[in-house]
C-alpha positions in Angstrom: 19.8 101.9 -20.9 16.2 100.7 -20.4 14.7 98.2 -22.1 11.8 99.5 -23.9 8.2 97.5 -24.0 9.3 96.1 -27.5 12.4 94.7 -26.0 11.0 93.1 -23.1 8.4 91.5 -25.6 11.4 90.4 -28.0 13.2 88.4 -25.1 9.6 87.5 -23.5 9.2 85.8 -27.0 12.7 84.5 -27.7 12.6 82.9 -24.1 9.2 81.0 -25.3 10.3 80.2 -28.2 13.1 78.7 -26.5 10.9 77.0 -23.9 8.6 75.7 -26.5 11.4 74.7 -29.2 13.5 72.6 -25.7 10.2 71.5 -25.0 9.4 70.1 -27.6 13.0 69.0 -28.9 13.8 67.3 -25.3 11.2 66.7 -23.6 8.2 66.2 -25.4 9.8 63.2 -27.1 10.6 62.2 -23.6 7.5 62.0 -22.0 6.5 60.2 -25.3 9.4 57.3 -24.7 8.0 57.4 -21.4 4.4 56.9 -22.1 5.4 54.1 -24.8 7.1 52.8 -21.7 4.1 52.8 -19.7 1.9 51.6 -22.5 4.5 48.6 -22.8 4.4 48.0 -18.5 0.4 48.1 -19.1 0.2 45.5 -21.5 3.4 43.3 -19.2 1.4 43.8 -16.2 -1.8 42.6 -17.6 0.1 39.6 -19.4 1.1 38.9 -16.2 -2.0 39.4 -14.2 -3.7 36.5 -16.7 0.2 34.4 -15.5 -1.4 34.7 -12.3 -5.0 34.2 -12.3 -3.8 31.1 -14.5 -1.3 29.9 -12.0 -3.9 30.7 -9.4 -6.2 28.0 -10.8 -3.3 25.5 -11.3 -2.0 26.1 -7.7 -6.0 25.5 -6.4 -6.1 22.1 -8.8 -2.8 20.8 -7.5 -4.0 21.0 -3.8 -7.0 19.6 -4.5 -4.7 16.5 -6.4 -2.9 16.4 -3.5 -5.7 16.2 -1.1 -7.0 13.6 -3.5 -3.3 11.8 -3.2 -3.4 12.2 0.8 -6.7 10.6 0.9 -5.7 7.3 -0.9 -2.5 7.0 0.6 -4.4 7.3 4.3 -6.8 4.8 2.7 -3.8 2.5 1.4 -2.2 2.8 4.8 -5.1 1.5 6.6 -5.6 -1.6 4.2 -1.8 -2.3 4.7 -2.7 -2.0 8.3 -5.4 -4.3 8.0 -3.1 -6.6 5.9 -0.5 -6.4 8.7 -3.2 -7.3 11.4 -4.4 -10.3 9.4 -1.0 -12.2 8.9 -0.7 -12.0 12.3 -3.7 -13.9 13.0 -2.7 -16.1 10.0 0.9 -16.1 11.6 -0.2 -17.2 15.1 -2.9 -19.8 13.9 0.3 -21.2 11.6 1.8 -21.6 15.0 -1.5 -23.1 16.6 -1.6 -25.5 13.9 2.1 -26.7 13.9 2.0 -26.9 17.4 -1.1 -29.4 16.5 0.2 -31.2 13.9 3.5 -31.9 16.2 1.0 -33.5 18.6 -1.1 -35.7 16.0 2.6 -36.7 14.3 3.4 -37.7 18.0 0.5 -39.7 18.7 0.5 -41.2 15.2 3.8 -42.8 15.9 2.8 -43.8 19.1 0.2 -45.8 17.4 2.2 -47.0 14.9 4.4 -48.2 17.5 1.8 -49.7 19.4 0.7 -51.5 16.2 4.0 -52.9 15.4 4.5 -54.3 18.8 0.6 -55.5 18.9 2.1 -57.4 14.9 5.0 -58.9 16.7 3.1 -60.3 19.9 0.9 -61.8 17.4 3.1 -63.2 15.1 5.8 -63.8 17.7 3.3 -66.5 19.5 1.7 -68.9 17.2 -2.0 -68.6 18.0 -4.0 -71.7 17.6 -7.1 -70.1 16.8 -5.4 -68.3 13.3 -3.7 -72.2 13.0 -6.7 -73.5 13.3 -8.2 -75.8 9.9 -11.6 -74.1 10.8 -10.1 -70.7 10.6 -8.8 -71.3 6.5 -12.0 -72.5 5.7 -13.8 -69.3 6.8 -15.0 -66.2 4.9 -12.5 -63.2 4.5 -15.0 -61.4 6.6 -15.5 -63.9 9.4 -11.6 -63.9 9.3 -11.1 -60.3 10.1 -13.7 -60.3 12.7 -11.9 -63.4 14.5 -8.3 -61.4 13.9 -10.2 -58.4 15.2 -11.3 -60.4 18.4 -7.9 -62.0 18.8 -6.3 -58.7 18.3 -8.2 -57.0 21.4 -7.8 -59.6 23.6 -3.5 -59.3 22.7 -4.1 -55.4 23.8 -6.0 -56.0 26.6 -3.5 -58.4 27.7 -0.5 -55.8 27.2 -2.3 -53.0 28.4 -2.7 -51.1 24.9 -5.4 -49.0 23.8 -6.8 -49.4 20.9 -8.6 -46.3 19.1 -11.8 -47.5 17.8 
Protein backbone atom coordinates (compact mmCIF):
# COMPACT_ATOMS: atom_id res chain seq x y z
CA UNK A 1 0.00 0.00 0.00
CA UNK A 2 1.22 3.40 -1.13
CA UNK A 3 0.67 6.36 0.51
CA UNK A 4 -1.17 8.65 -1.65
CA UNK A 5 -0.13 12.62 -2.00
CA UNK A 6 -3.00 13.37 0.58
CA UNK A 7 -1.42 11.01 3.06
CA UNK A 8 1.97 12.17 2.76
CA UNK A 9 0.50 15.82 3.27
CA UNK A 10 -1.56 14.48 6.39
CA UNK A 11 1.66 13.06 8.22
CA UNK A 12 3.80 16.08 6.60
CA UNK A 13 1.25 18.24 8.60
CA UNK A 14 0.75 16.09 11.74
CA UNK A 15 4.69 16.00 12.07
CA UNK A 16 4.59 19.98 12.00
CA UNK A 17 2.10 20.33 13.99
CA UNK A 18 3.91 18.21 16.35
CA UNK A 19 7.20 20.17 15.73
CA UNK A 20 5.49 23.36 16.24
CA UNK A 21 3.04 22.29 19.28
CA UNK A 22 6.88 20.57 21.20
CA UNK A 23 8.24 23.68 20.11
CA UNK A 24 6.44 25.72 21.45
CA UNK A 25 5.28 23.66 24.60
CA UNK A 26 9.18 22.77 25.48
CA UNK A 27 11.21 24.73 24.05
CA UNK A 28 10.05 27.95 23.29
CA UNK A 29 9.44 28.58 26.98
CA UNK A 30 12.94 27.37 27.32
CA UNK A 31 14.78 29.58 25.40
CA UNK A 32 12.52 32.21 27.11
CA UNK A 33 13.84 31.04 30.93
CA UNK A 34 16.96 31.22 29.16
CA UNK A 35 16.89 34.67 27.84
CA UNK A 36 15.29 35.90 31.32
CA UNK A 37 18.47 34.32 32.46
CA UNK A 38 20.59 36.21 30.31
CA UNK A 39 18.71 39.37 30.72
CA UNK A 40 19.29 38.75 34.61
CA UNK A 41 23.46 37.90 33.95
CA UNK A 42 23.25 41.33 31.85
CA UNK A 43 22.05 43.51 34.47
CA UNK A 44 24.62 41.23 37.34
CA UNK A 45 27.42 41.81 35.05
CA UNK A 46 26.89 45.46 34.65
CA UNK A 47 26.20 45.77 38.56
CA UNK A 48 29.27 44.33 38.83
CA UNK A 49 31.28 46.22 36.23
CA UNK A 50 30.22 49.67 38.28
CA UNK A 51 31.62 47.06 41.74
CA UNK A 52 34.69 47.36 39.78
CA UNK A 53 35.20 50.66 38.29
CA UNK A 54 34.24 51.71 41.98
CA UNK A 55 36.73 49.52 43.54
CA UNK A 56 39.11 50.57 40.94
CA UNK A 57 38.97 54.16 42.17
CA UNK A 58 39.11 53.06 45.86
CA UNK A 59 42.18 50.67 45.15
CA UNK A 60 43.96 53.97 43.15
CA UNK A 61 43.02 56.34 46.41
CA UNK A 62 44.33 53.86 48.89
CA UNK A 63 47.78 53.70 47.13
CA UNK A 64 47.96 57.16 46.81
CA UNK A 65 47.12 57.25 50.98
CA UNK A 66 49.73 54.94 51.33
CA UNK A 67 52.24 56.68 49.32
CA UNK A 68 51.15 59.70 51.35
CA UNK A 69 51.70 57.39 54.62
CA UNK A 70 55.23 56.14 53.24
CA UNK A 71 56.25 59.65 52.76
CA UNK A 72 55.72 60.86 56.33
CA UNK A 73 56.91 57.99 57.97
CA UNK A 74 60.38 58.43 55.75
CA UNK A 75 60.04 62.06 56.87
CA UNK A 76 59.36 60.95 60.67
CA UNK A 77 62.32 58.54 60.33
CA UNK A 78 64.71 61.10 59.33
CA UNK A 79 63.68 63.67 62.25
CA UNK A 80 64.07 60.68 64.74
CA UNK A 81 67.34 60.27 63.04
CA UNK A 82 68.15 63.73 63.52
CA UNK A 83 66.91 63.51 67.13
CA UNK A 84 69.09 60.44 67.72
CA UNK A 85 72.21 62.39 66.21
CA UNK A 86 71.56 65.41 68.48
CA UNK A 87 71.45 63.57 71.96
CA UNK A 88 74.57 62.26 71.12
CA UNK A 89 76.12 65.52 70.76
CA UNK A 90 74.07 66.57 73.82
CA UNK A 91 75.21 63.14 75.37
CA UNK A 92 78.94 63.55 74.78
CA UNK A 93 79.03 67.42 75.63
CA UNK A 94 77.19 66.05 79.16
CA UNK A 95 80.33 64.05 79.34
CA UNK A 96 82.64 67.04 78.37
CA UNK A 97 81.07 69.03 80.94
CA UNK A 98 81.14 66.56 83.93
CA UNK A 99 84.40 65.79 83.10
CA UNK A 100 84.78 69.76 83.62
CA UNK A 101 82.94 70.26 86.47
CA UNK A 102 85.02 67.26 88.24
CA UNK A 103 88.11 69.41 87.50
CA UNK A 104 86.69 72.89 88.76
CA UNK A 105 85.11 70.84 92.07
CA UNK A 106 88.85 69.56 92.35
CA UNK A 107 90.45 72.75 92.21
CA UNK A 108 87.83 74.50 94.26
CA UNK A 109 88.68 72.26 97.22
CA UNK A 110 92.15 72.72 96.60
CA UNK A 111 91.57 76.28 97.14
CA UNK A 112 89.49 75.92 99.87
CA UNK A 113 92.12 73.87 101.41
CA UNK A 114 94.70 76.28 100.70
CA UNK A 115 92.50 78.95 102.37
CA UNK A 116 91.99 77.07 105.45
CA UNK A 117 95.56 76.33 105.97
CA UNK A 118 96.51 80.19 104.79
CA UNK A 119 93.31 80.94 108.11
CA UNK A 120 95.20 78.72 110.44
CA UNK A 121 98.93 80.12 109.66
CA UNK A 122 97.39 83.34 110.28
CA UNK A 123 95.49 82.86 113.20
CA UNK A 124 97.89 80.20 114.54
CA UNK A 125 100.81 82.96 114.84
CA UNK A 126 99.69 86.19 116.50
CA UNK A 127 100.74 88.87 113.99
CA UNK A 128 101.68 92.09 115.52
CA UNK A 129 100.60 94.12 112.78
CA UNK A 130 96.57 92.83 113.12
CA UNK A 131 97.53 93.42 117.27
CA UNK A 132 98.59 96.43 116.64
CA UNK A 133 96.48 99.70 118.54
CA UNK A 134 97.02 101.47 115.02
CA UNK A 135 95.43 98.68 113.18
CA UNK A 136 91.70 99.02 115.50
CA UNK A 137 91.78 102.52 114.89
CA UNK A 138 91.73 102.13 111.11
CA UNK A 139 89.05 102.23 108.42
CA UNK A 140 87.27 98.79 107.54
CA UNK A 141 88.78 99.42 104.14
CA UNK A 142 92.31 100.28 105.15
CA UNK A 143 91.90 97.01 107.30
CA UNK A 144 91.29 94.67 104.52
CA UNK A 145 93.91 96.06 102.41
CA UNK A 146 96.55 95.61 105.44
CA UNK A 147 94.94 91.81 105.92
CA UNK A 148 95.18 91.54 102.14
CA UNK A 149 98.99 92.55 102.29
CA UNK A 150 99.59 90.40 105.33
CA UNK A 151 97.77 87.63 103.74
CA UNK A 152 100.22 87.56 100.53
CA UNK A 153 103.10 87.78 102.24
CA UNK A 154 101.75 84.35 104.53
CA UNK A 155 101.42 82.69 100.91
CA UNK A 156 104.45 83.72 99.57
CA UNK A 157 106.09 82.56 102.57
CA UNK A 158 104.35 78.87 102.24
CA UNK A 159 104.60 78.75 98.78
CA UNK A 160 100.78 79.16 97.89
CA UNK A 161 99.21 80.72 95.00
CA UNK A 162 96.82 82.87 95.37
CA UNK A 163 94.20 83.36 92.35
CA UNK A 164 93.68 86.98 91.88
Amino acid sequence: MALTNDDKQWIKEAIVEGVNGALETIVLPRFDAVEADISELKRDVSGLKEDVSGLKEDVSSLKSDMREVKSRLDSVESDIREVKDRLNGVENEMREVKGRLGRVEGELQALTNDIKEIYDVIYSKPNKTLMSASFAKMSSKEKLLVINEELLKIAKDTGVVLPR
